[in-house]
Backbone as CSV, one residue per row, in Angstrom:
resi,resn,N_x,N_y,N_z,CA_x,CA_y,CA_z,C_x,C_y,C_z
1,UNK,32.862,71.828,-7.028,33.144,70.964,-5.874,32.239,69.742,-5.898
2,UNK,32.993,68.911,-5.233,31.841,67.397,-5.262,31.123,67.278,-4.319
3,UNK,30.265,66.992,-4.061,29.283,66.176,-3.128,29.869,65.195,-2.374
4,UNK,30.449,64.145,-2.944,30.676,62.649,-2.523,31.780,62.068,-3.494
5,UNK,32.810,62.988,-3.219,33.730,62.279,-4.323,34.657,60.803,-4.440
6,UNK,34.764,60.001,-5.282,35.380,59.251,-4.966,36.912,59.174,-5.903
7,UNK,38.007,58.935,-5.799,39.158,59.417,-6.013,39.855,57.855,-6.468
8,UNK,40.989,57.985,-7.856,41.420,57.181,-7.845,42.708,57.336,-8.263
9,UNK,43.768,56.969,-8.108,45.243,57.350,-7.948,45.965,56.516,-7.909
10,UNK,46.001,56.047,-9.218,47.191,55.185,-9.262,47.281,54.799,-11.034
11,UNK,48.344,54.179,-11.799,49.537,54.001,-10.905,50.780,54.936,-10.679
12,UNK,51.664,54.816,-10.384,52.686,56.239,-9.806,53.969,55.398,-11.478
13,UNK,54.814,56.503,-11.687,55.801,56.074,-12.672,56.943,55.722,-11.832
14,UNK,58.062,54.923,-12.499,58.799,54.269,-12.117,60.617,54.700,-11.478
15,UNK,60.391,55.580,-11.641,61.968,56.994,-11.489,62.751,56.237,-10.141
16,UNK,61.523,55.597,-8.909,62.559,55.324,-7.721,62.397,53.949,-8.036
17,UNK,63.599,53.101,-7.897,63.520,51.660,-7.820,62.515,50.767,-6.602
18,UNK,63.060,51.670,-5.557,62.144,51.047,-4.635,60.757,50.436,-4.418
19,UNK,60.286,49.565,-3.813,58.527,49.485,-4.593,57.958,50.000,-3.550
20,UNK,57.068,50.099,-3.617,55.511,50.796,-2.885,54.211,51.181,-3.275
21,UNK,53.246,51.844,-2.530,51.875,52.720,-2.733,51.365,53.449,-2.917
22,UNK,50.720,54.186,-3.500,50.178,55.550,-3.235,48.910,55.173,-2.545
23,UNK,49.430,56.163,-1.107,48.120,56.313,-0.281,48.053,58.035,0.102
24,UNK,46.797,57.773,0.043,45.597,59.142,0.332,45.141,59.175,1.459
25,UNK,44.798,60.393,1.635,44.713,61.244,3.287,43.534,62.224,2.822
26,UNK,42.355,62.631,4.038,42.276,63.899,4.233,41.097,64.270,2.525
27,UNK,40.782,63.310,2.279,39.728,63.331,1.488,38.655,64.372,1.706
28,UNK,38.306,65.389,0.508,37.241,66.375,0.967,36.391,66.457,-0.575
29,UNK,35.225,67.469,-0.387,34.590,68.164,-1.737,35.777,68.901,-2.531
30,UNK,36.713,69.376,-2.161,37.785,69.945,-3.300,38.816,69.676,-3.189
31,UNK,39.308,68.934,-2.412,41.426,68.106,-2.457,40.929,66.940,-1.490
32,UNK,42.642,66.144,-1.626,42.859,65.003,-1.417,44.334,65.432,-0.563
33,UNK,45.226,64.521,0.158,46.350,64.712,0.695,47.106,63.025,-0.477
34,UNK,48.476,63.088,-1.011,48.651,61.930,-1.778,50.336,61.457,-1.543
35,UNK,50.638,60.630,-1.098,52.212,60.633,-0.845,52.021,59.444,-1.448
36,UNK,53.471,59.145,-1.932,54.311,57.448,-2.160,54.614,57.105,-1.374
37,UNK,54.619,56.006,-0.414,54.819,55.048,0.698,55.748,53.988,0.719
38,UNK,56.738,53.604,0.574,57.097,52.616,0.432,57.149,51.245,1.288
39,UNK,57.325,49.901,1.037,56.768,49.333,1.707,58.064,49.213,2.685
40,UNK,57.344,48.756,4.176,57.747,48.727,5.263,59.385,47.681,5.364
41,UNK,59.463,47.203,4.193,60.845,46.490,4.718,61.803,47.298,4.156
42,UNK,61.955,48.415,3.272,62.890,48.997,2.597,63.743,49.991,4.191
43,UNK,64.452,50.309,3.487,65.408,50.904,4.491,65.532,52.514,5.072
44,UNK,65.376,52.977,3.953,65.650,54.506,4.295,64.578,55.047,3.912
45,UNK,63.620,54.777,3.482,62.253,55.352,3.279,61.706,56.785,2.285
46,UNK,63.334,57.157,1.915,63.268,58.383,0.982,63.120,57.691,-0.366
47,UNK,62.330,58.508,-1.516,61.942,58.235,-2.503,62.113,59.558,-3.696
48,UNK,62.386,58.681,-4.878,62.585,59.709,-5.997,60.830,60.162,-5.997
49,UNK,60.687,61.728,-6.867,59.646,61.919,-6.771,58.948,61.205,-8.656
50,UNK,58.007,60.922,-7.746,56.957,60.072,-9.022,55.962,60.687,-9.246
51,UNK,55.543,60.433,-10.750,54.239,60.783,-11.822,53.314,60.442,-10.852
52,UNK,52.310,60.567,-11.075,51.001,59.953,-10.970,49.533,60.438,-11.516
53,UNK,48.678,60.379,-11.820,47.376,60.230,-12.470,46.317,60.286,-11.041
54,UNK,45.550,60.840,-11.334,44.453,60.872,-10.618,42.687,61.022,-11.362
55,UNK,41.587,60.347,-10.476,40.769,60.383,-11.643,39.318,60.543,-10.388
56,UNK,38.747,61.794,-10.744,37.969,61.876,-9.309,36.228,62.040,-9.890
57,UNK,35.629,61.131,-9.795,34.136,60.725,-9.644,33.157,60.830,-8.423
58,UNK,32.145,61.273,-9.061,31.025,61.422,-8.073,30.355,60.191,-7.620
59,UNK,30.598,59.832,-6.729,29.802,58.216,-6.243,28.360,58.557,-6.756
60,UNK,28.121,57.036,-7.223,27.024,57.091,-8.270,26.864,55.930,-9.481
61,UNK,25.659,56.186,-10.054,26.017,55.801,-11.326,26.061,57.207,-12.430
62,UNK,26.499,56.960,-13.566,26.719,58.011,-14.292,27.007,57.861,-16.358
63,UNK,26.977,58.092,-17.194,27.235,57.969,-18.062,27.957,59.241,-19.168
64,UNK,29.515,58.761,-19.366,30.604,59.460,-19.687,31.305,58.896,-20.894
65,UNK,30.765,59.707,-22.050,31.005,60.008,-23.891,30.362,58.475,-24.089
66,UNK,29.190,58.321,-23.376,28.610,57.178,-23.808,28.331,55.874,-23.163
67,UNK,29.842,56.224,-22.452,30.061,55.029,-21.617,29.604,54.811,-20.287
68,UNK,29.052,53.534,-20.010,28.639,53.167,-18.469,29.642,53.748,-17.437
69,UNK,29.173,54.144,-16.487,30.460,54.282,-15.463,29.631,54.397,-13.971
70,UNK,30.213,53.986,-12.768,29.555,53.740,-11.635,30.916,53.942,-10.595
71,UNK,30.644,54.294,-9.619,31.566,55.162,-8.541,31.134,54.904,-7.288
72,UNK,31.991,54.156,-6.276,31.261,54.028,-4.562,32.658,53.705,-4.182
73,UNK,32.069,53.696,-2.678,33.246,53.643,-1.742,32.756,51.949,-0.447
74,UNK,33.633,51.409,0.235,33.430,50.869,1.150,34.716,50.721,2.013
75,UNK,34.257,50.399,3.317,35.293,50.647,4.483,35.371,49.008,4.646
76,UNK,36.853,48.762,4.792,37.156,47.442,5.202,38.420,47.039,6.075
77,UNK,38.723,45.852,7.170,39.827,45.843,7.298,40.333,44.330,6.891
78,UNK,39.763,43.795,5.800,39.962,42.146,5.447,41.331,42.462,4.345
79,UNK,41.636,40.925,4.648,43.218,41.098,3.701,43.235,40.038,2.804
80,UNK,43.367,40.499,1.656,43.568,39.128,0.691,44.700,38.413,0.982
81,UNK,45.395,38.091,1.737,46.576,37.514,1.873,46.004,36.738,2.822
82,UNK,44.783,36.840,3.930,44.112,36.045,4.621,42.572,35.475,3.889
83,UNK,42.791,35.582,2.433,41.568,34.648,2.098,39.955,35.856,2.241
84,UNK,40.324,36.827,3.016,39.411,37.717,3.602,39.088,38.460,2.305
85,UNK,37.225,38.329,1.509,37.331,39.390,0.690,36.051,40.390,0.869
86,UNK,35.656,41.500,0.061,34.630,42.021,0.438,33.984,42.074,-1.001
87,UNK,32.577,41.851,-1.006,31.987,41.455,-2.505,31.453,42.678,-2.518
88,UNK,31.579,43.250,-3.595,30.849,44.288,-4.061,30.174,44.423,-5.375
89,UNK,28.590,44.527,-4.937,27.987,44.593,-6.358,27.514,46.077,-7.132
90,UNK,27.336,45.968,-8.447,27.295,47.387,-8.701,25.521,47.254,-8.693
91,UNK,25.227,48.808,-9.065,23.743,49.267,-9.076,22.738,48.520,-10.025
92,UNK,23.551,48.822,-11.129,22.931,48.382,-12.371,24.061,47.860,-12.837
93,UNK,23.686,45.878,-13.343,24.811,45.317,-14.184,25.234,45.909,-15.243
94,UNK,26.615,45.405,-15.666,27.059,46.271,-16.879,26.482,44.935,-18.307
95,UNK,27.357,44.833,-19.329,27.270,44.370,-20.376,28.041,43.049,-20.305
96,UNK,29.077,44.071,-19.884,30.200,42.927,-19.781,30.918,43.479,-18.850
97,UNK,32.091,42.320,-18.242,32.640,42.935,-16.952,33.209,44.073,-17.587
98,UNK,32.898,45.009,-16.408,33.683,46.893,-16.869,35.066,46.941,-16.129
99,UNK,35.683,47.912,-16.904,37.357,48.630,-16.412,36.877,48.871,-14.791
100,UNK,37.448,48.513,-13.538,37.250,48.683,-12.578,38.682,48.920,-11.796
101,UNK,39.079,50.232,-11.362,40.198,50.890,-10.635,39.711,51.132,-9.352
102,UNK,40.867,51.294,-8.391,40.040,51.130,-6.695,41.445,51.970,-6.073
103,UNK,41.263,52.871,-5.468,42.446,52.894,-4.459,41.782,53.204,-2.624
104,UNK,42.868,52.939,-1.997,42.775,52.734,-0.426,42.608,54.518,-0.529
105,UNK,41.403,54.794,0.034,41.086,56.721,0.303,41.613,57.036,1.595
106,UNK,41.717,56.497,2.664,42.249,57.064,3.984,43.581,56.285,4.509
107,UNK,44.051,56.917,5.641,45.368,56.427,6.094,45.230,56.355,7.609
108,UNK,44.618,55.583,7.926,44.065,55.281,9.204,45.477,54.114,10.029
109,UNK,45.649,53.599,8.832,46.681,52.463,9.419,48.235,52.705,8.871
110,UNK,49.083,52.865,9.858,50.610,53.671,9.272,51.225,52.161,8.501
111,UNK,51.194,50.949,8.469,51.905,50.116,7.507,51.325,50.555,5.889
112,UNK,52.357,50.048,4.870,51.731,50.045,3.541,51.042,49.505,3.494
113,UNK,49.964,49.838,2.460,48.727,48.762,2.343,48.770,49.780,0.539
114,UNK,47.612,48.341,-0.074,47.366,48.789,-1.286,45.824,47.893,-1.342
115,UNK,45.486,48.229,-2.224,43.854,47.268,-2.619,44.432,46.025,-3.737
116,UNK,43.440,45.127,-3.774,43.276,43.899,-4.511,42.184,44.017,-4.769
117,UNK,42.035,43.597,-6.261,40.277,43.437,-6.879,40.539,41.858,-7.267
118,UNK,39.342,41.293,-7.203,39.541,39.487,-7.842,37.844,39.212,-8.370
119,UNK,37.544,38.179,-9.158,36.262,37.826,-9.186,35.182,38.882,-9.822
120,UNK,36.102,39.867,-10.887,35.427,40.682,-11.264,34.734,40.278,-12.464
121,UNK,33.498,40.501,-12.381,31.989,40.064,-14.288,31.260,41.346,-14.154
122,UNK,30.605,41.222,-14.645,29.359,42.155,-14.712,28.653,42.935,-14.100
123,UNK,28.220,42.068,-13.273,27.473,42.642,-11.860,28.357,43.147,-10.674
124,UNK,29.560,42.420,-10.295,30.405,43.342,-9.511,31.946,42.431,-9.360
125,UNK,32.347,42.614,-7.850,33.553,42.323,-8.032,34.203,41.973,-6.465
126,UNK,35.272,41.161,-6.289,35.636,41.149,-4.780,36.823,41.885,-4.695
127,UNK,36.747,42.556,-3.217,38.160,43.155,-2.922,38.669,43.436,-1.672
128,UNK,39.756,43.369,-1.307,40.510,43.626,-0.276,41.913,44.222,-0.440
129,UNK,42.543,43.956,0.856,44.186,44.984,1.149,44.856,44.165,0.911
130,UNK,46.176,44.957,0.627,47.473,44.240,0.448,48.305,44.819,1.369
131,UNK,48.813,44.063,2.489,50.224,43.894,2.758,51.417,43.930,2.455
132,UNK,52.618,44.258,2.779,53.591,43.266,1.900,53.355,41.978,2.647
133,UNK,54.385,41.076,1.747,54.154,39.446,1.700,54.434,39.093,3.202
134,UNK,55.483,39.618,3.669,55.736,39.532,5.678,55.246,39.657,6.542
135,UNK,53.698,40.524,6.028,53.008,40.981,7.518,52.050,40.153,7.292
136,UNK,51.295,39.837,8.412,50.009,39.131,8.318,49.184,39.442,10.044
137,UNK,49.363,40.501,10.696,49.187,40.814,11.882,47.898,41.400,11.504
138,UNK,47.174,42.042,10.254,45.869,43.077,10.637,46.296,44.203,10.103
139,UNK,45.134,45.061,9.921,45.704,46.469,9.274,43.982,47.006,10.143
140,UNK,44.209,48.559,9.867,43.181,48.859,10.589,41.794,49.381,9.222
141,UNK,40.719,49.666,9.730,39.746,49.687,8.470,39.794,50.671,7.577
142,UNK,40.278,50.793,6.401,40.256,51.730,5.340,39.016,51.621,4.724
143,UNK,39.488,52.916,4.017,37.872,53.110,3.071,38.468,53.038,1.534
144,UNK,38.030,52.110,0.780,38.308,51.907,-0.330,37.542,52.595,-1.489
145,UNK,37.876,53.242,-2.652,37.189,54.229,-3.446,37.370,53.356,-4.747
146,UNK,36.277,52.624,-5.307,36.297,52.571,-6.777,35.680,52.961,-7.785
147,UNK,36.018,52.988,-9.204,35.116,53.705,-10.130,35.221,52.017,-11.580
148,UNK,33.993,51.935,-12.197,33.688,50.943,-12.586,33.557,51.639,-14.411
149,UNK,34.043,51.571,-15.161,33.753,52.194,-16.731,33.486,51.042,-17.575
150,UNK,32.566,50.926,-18.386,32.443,50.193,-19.585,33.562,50.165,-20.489
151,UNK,34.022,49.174,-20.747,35.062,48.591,-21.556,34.549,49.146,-23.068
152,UNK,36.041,50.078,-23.677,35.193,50.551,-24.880,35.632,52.111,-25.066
153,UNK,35.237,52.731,-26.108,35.828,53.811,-26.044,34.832,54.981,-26.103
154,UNK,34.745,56.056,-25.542,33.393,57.539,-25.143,34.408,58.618,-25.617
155,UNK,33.468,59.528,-26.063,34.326,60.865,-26.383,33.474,61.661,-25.792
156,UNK,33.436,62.435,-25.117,32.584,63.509,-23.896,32.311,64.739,-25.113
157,UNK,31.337,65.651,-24.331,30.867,66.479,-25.285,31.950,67.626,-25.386
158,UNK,33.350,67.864,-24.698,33.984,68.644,-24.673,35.511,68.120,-25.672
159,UNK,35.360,66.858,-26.389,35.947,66.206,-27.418,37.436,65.031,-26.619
160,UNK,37.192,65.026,-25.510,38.022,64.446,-24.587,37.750,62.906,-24.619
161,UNK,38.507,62.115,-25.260,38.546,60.321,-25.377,38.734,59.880,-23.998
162,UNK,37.537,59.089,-24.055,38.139,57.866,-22.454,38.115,56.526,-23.682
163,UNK,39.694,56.025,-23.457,39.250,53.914,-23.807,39.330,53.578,-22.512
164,UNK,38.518,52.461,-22.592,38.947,51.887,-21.014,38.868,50.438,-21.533
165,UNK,39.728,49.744,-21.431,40.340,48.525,-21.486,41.332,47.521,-20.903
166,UNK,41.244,46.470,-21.386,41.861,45.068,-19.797,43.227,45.032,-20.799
167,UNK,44.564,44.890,-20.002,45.610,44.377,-20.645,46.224,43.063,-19.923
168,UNK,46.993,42.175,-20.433,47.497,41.166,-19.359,48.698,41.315,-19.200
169,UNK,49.305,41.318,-18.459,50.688,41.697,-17.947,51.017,40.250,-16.824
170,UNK,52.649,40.630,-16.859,53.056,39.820,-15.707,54.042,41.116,-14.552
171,UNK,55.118,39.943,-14.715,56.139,40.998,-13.796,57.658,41.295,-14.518
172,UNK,57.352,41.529,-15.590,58.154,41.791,-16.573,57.750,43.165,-17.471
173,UNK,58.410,44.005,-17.677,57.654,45.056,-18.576,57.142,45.348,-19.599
174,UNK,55.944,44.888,-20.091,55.634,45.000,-21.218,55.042,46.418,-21.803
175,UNK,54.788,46.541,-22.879,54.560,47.546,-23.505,52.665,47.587,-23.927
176,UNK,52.134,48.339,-23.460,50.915,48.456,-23.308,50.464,49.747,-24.399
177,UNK,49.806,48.967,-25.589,49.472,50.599,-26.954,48.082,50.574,-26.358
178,UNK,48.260,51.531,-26.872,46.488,52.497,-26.931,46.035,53.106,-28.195
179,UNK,44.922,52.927,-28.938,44.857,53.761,-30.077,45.135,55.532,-29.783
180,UNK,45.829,56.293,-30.640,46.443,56.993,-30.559,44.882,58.357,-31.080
181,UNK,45.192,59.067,-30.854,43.745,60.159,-30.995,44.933,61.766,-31.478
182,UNK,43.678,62.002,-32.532,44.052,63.037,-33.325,44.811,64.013,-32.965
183,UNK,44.310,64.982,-31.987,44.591,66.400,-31.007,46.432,66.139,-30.343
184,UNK,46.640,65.181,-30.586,48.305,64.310,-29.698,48.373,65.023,-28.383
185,UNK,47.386,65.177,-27.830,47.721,65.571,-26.098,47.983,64.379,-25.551
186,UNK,49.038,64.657,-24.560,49.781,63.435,-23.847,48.844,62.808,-23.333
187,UNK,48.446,61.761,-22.753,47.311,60.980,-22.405,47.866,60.975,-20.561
188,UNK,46.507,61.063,-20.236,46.422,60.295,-19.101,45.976,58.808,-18.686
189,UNK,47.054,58.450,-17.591,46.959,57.055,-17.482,45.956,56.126,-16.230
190,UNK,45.131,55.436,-15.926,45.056,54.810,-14.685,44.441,53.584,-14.860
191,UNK,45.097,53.037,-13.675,44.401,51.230,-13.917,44.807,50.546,-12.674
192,UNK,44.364,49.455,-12.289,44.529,48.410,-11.370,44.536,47.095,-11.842
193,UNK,45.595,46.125,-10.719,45.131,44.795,-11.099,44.061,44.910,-10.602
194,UNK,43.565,43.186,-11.659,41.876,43.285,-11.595,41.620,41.758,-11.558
195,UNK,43.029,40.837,-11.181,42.863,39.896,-10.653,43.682,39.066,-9.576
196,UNK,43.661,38.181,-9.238,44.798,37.850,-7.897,44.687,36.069,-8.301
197,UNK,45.311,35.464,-8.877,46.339,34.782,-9.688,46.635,34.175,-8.453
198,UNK,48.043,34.862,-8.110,49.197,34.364,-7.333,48.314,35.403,-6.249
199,UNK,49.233,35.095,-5.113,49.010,35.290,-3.505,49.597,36.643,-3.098
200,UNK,50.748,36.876,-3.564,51.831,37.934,-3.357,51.218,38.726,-3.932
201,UNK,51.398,40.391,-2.791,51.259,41.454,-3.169,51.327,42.237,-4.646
202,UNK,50.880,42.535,-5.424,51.091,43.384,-6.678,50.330,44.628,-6.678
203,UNK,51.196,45.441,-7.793,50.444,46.629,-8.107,51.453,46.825,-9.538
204,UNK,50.909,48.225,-9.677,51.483,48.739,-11.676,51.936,49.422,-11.002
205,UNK,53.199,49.945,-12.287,54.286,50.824,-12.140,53.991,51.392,-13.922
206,UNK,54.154,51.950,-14.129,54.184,52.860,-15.358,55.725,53.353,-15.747
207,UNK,56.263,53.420,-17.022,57.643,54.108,-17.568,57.120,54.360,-18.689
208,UNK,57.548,55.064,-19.950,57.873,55.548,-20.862,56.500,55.789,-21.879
209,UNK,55.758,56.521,-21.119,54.090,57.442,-21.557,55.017,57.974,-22.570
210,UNK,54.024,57.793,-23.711,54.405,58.851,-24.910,52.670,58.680,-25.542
């Protein structure tokens, strides 16, 4: 069981057309509560059921098959869609800016919401909520959970590969490789945008893991 866990969950695979979130509930030392949300303008609100990945760290700093890695949480109710961000620095700088994933941990506020990371180097990174593009009324204060990994690849003492690496994508589907590892166990996936470009809401969708 954890102490102080911090949880990260995302992204979900692509089976329902519809778009949306994964938001978390009910956070403890041994479970999480995790539904798909879709966003508030869709219609009927039912959803195909989706993949998803989860990746749960001890807030902290920590070092995993080598690699830097750092884990915290903060509560916010600022919205990147209002310019609103929250800076967060890590403990100890990294090398270079690190793989940094974040998801929204509580469900305090019933609209969709998702996180935004922007302004991420070394030392840390800014972040806030996402809306969809229509609302701009407020959301209420979530607690945001991120985990920070050195860019690069660790093999743990139990022979288990982490890479953690930046890809660039748009809104088109591209095909994202990974060096492929001996043992061929299906891989697990997780990541966030890790910049804000354009204004409009985004997040990842995942299809065809092999």
């Amino acid at each position: 069981r954890y102490a102080d866990p911090v949880v990260v969950v995302k992204p979900a695979s692509h089976r329902g057309v519809e778009p949306g979130v994964v938001r978390l509930t009910n956070l403890a030392a041994g479970h999480v509560g995790v539904r798909f949300q879709e966003w508030n303008y869709t219609v009927d609100k039912d959803h195909a059921p989706e993949d998803i990945f989860y990746l749960v760290a001890e807030a902290g700093v920590h070092s995993v098959g080598g690699l830097q890695v750092e884990a915290g949480r903060l509560g916010t109710a600022r919205l990147a869609g209002r310019g609103e961000w929250e800076s967060v620095s890590f403990t100890g700088p990294f090398a270079g800016p690190p793989v940094v994933m974040a998801s929204i941990a509580t469900n305090r506020g019933p609209d969709a919401v998702t996180e935004r990371i922007s302004r991420l180097d070394a030392a840390g990174f800014d972040v806030a909520m996402d809306e969809e593009e229509a609302k701009s009324d407020g959301h209420a204060v979530e607690d945001i959970g991120w985990v920070a990994i050195e860019e690069g690849r660790g093999v743990t003492a139990d022979g288990r590969v982490l890479d953690a690496f930046f890809a660039k994508i748009d809104d088109s589907w591209d095909t994202v490789a990974f060096t492929p590892y001996a043992d061929l166990r299906m891989p697990s996936i997780l990541g966030s945008v890790v910049s804000a470009k354009e204004p409009d809401p985004a997040l990842l969708r995942f299809s065809g893991l092999t």
